[in-house]
C-alpha positions as CSV (number, residue, x, y, z in Angstrom):
1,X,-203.9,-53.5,53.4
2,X,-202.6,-50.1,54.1
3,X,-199.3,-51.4,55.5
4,X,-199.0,-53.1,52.4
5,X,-199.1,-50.3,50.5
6,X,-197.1,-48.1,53.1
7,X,-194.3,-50.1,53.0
8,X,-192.7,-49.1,49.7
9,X,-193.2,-45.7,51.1
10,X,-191.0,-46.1,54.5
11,X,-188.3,-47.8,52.4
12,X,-188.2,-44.5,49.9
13,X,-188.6,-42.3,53.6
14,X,-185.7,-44.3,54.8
15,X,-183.5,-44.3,51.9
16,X,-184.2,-40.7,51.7
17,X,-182.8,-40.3,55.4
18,X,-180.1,-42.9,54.6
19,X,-178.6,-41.1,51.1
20,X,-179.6,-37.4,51.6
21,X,-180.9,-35.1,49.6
22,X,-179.7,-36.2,45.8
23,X,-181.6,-39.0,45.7
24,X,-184.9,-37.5,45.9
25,X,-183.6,-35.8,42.7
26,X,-182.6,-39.6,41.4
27,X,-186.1,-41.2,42.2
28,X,-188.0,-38.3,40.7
29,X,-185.7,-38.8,37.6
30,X,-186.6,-42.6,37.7
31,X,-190.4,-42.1,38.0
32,X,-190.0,-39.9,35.0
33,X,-187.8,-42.5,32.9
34,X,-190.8,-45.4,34.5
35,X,-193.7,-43.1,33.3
36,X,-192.2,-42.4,30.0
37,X,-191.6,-46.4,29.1
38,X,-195.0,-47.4,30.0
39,X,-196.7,-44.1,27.6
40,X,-194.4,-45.8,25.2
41,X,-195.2,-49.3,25.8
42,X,-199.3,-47.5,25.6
43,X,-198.2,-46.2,22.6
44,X,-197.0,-48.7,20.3
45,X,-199.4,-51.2,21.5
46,X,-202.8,-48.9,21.4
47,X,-202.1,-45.8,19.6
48,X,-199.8,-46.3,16.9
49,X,-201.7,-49.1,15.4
50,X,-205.1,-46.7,14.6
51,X,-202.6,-44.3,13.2
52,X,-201.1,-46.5,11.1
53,X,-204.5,-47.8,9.7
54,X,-205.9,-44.3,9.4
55,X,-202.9,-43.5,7.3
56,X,-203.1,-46.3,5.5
57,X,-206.6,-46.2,4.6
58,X,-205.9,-42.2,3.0
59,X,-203.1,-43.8,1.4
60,X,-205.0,-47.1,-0.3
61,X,-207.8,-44.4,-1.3
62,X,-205.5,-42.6,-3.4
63,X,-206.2,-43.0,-7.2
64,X,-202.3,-42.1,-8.5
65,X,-199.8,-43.4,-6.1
66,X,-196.8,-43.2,-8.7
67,X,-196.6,-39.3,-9.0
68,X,-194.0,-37.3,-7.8
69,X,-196.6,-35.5,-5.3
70,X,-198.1,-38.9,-4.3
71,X,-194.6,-39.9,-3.1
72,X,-194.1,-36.5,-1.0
73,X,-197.4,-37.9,0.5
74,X,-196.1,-41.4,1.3
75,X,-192.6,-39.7,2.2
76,X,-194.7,-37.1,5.2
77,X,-196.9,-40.3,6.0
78,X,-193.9,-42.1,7.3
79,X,-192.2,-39.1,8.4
80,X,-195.2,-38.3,10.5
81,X,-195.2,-42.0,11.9
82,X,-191.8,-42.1,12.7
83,X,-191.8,-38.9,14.8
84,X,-194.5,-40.1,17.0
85,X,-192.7,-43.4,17.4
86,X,-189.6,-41.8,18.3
87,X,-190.9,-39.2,20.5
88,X,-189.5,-38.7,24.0
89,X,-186.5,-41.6,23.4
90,X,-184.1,-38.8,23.6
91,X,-186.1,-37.6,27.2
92,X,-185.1,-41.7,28.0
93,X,-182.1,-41.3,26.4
94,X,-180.8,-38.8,28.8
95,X,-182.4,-40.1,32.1
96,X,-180.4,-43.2,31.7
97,X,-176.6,-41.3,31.9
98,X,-178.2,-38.7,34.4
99,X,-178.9,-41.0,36.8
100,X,-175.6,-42.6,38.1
101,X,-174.1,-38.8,37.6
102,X,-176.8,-37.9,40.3
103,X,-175.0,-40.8,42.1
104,X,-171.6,-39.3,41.9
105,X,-173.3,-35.5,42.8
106,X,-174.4,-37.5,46.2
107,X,-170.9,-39.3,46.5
108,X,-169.2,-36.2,46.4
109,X,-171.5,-34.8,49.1
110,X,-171.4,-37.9,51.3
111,X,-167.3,-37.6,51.1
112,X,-167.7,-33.5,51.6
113,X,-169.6,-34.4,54.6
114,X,-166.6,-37.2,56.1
115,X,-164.0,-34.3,55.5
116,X,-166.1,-31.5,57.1
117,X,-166.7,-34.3,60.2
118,X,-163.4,-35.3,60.6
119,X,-162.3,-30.8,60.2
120,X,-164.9,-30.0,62.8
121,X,-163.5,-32.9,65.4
122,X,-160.1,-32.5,64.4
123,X,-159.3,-36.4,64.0
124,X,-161.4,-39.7,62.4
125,X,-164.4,-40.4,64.4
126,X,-165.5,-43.5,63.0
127,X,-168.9,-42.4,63.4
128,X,-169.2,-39.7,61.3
129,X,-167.2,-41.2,58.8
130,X,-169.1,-43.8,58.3
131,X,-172.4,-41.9,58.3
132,X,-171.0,-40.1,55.5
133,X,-169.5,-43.3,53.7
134,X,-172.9,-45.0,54.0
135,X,-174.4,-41.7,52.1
136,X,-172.4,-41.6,49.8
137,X,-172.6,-45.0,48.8
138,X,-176.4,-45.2,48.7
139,X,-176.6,-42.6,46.4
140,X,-174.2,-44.1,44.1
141,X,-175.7,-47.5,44.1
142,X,-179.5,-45.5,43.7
143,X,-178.0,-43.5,40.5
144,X,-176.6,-47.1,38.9
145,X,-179.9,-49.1,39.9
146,X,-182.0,-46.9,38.4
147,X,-179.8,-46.4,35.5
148,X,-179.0,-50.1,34.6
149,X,-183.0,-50.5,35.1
150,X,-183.1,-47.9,31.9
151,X,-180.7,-49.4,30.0
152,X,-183.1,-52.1,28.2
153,X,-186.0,-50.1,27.0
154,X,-183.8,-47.4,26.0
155,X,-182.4,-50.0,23.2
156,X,-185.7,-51.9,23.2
157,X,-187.9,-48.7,21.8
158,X,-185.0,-47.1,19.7
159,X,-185.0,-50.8,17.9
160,X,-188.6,-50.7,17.8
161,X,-189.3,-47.6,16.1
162,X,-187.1,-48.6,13.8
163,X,-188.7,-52.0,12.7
164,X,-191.8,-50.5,12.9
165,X,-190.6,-48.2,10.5
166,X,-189.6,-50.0,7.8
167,X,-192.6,-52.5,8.5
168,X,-195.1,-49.3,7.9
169,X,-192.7,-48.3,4.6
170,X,-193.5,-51.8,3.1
171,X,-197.2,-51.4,4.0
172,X,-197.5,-48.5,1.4
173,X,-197.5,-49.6,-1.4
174,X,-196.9,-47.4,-4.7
């Protein structure tokens, strides 16, 4: 059992070792972007329900629904929903883009480290230069995997919290 669960962690130990330094940065930012979908995936599914039905239960209690205050009401109601369900997409939305440029950051680096190899020896060991090739590439292809893994619920929860929206503006009722 525990090398079952140790092995994800000697392939992020490895990949560390393999890609350097930047992608430590580019897994902590995919944990983030991971952690944020599922509170959002929480959210919509558990919490903003109970909201939804606590608002709407103020809202059906209310004896004049036509007056200009009453609309204000309904107006901050939605407004209020809609914030919640939009919270933390532009955290996601910026995650996703970061990620491949904190591939390019460790591309750079990886090629920095070829040219300072190939300084130090004075000619192309194929060694070194292909140490620094192989981290340079990891990084990049880190930064686009995590990013294209981004990419859907980005659009998925930006389209959602918009349906939901209007579905919650039909639900009041004047």
């Amino acid at each position: 059992m525990l090398e079952i669960l140790s092995a994800p962690i000697d392939s992020l130990v490895a990949m560390r070792h393999l890609g350097g330094p930047v992608v430590v940065w580019i897994f902590l930012s995919c944990v983030l972007m991971w952690t944020i979908v599922l509170e959002r995936i929480w959210y919509f599914n558990k919490v903003l329900p109970k909201e939804a039905k606590a608002m709407l239960t103020v809202w059906d209690k209310r004896p004049n629904k036509l007056s200009w205050a009453s609309r204000q009401i309904r107006t901050a109601m939605i407004s209020r929903l809609k914030s919640g369900m939009q919270a933390k997409l532009p955290v996601l939305r910026v995650l996703v883009p970061m990620s491949p440029l904190l591939g390019l950051v460790g591309t750079v680096l990886g090629m920095l480290s070829v040219f300072d190899s190939m300084a130090a020896l004075g000619s192309a060991d194929a060694r070194s230069m292909a140490t620094g090739v192989s981290e340079a590439m990891i990084c990049t292809l880190t930064g686009l995997a995590v990013s294209i893994s981004g990419l859907y619920p980005v659009y998925y929860f930006k389209r959602k919290a918009f349906m939901e929206a209007e579905r919650l503006a039909d639900q009041f009722r004047f």
